[in-house]
N, C-alpha and C positions, 0 to 999 in steps of 0.2 A: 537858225538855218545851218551853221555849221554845226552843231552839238547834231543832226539829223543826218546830215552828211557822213560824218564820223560812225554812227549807230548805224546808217546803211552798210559802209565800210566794214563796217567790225562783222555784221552780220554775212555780208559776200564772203569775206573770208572764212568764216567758220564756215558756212556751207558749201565754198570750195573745197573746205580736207573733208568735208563730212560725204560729198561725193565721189570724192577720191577714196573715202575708206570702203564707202558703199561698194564702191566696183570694185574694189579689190577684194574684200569681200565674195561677193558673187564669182569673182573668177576662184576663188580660195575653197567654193563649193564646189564638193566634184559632180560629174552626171550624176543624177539621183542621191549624192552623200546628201548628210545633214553637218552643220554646220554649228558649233558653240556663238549665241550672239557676245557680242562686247563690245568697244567701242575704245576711246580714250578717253571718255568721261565715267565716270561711274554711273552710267548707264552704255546708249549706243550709239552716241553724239550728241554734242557737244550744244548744238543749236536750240532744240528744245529743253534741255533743262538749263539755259545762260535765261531763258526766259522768265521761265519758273525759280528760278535762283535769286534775280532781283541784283545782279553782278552791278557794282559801284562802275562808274567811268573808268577810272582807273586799274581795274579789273578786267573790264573790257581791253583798255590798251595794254594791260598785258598779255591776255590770251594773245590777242594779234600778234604780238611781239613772239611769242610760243611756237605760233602757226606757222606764223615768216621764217622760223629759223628752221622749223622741219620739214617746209614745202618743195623742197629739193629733192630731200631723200626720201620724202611719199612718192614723188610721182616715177622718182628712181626705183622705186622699192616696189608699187603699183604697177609699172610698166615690165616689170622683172618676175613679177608676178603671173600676169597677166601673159607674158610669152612662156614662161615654164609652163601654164595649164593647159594652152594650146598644141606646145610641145609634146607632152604628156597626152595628151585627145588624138593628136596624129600619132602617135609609139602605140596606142591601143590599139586603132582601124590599120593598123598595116598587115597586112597579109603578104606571104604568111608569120604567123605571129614571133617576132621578133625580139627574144625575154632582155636580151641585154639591153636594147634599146631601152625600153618599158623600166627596167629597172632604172637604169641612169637618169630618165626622163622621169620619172615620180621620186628619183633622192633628188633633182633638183630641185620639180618642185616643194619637195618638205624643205630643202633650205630658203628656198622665195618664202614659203609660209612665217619658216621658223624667224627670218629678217623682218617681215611686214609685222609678226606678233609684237619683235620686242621694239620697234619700232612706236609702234600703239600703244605698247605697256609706258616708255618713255613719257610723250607725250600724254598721258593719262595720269603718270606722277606728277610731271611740270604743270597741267594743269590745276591739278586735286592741290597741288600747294599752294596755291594762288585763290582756295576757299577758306573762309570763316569755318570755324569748326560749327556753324551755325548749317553755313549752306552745304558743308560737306554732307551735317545729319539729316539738311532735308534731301539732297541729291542723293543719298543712301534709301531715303524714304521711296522718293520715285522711278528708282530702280530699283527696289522690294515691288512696289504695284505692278510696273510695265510686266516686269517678269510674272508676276500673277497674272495680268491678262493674256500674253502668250500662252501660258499653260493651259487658261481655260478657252483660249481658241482651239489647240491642242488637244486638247479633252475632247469638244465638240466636234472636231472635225474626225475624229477615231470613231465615236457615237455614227456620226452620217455615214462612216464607212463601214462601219460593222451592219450598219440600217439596212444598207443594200445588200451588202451579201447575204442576210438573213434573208431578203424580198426577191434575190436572184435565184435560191431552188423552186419557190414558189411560183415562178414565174414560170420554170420550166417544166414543174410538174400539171401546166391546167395548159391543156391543149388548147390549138390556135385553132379557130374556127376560120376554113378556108373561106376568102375575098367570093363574093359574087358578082357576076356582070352585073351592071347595074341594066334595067328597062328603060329605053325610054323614047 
């Protein structure tokens, strides 16, 4: 009962920073930018591969102990984040355009960025030390696949986009045959 207790615990927490990275994350992307994935696991959280990993108890309660001592300055660092992109969103829409604003408002945001990366990288070492050179090789393994799957999402989704442009002259080139009243 308690050993599930404890496994619930461990798990709320990882998936508390793994939320918190998510959203800062997402704010870290700009309108329409693309975005480098990573995480602080050697992949892009922490959650799914503590699974796949097969982490001892003790493992466990040291991640927590990792998490706990950075969950300060995530939500410091996320919330700091998170108001620079906003910042940055109102310096674009102001009319009329306003270059110093914009500029001061996008170097802050790349210092939010540049604190929330190394921030991540931190935690990403503290964690990755706290692996067997076992689980390290296979948490390398599943962050070699993920990142294959994304690329051939990636691929496919370029495919479906090129599909249409190709099927949108076509479309304009065969005339529309005008609606008729219908009888009746």
């Amino acid at each position: 009962m308690q050993q599930t207790l404890r496994t619930r615990a461990v798990t709320a927490v990882v998936a508390a920073v793994i939320v918190a990275g998510a959203a800062t994350v997402a704010f870290a992307q700009g309108p329409g930018g693309h975005w480098r994935r990573g995480g602080f696991g050697p992949g892009r959280g922490a959650l799914p591969f503590a699974r796949a990993l097969d982490l001892s108890e003790a493992q466990r309660e040291q991640m927590r102990t990792v998490m706990d001592r950075y969950r300060d300055q995530m939500t410091l660092a996320g919330k700091r984040l998170r108001e620079a992109h906003e910042a940055q969103r109102a310096a674009v829409d102001t009319v009329p355009v306003n270059e110093a604003l914009i500029r001061s408002t996008v170097q802050t945001l790349a210092t939010a960025q540049t604190d929330m990366a190394l921030l991540r990288a931190r935690i990403h070492s503290d964690v990755w030390a706290l692996l067997t050179p076992e689980q390290q090789e296979k948490s390398t393994q599943l962050k070699a696949e993920r990142e294959a799957r994304i690329k051939e999402r990636v691929q496919q989704r370029e495919q479906r986009r090129q599909q249409r442009q190709q099927r949108q002259p076509q479309q304009q080139q065969q005339p529309r045959q005008p609606l008729q009243p219908q009888q009746g």
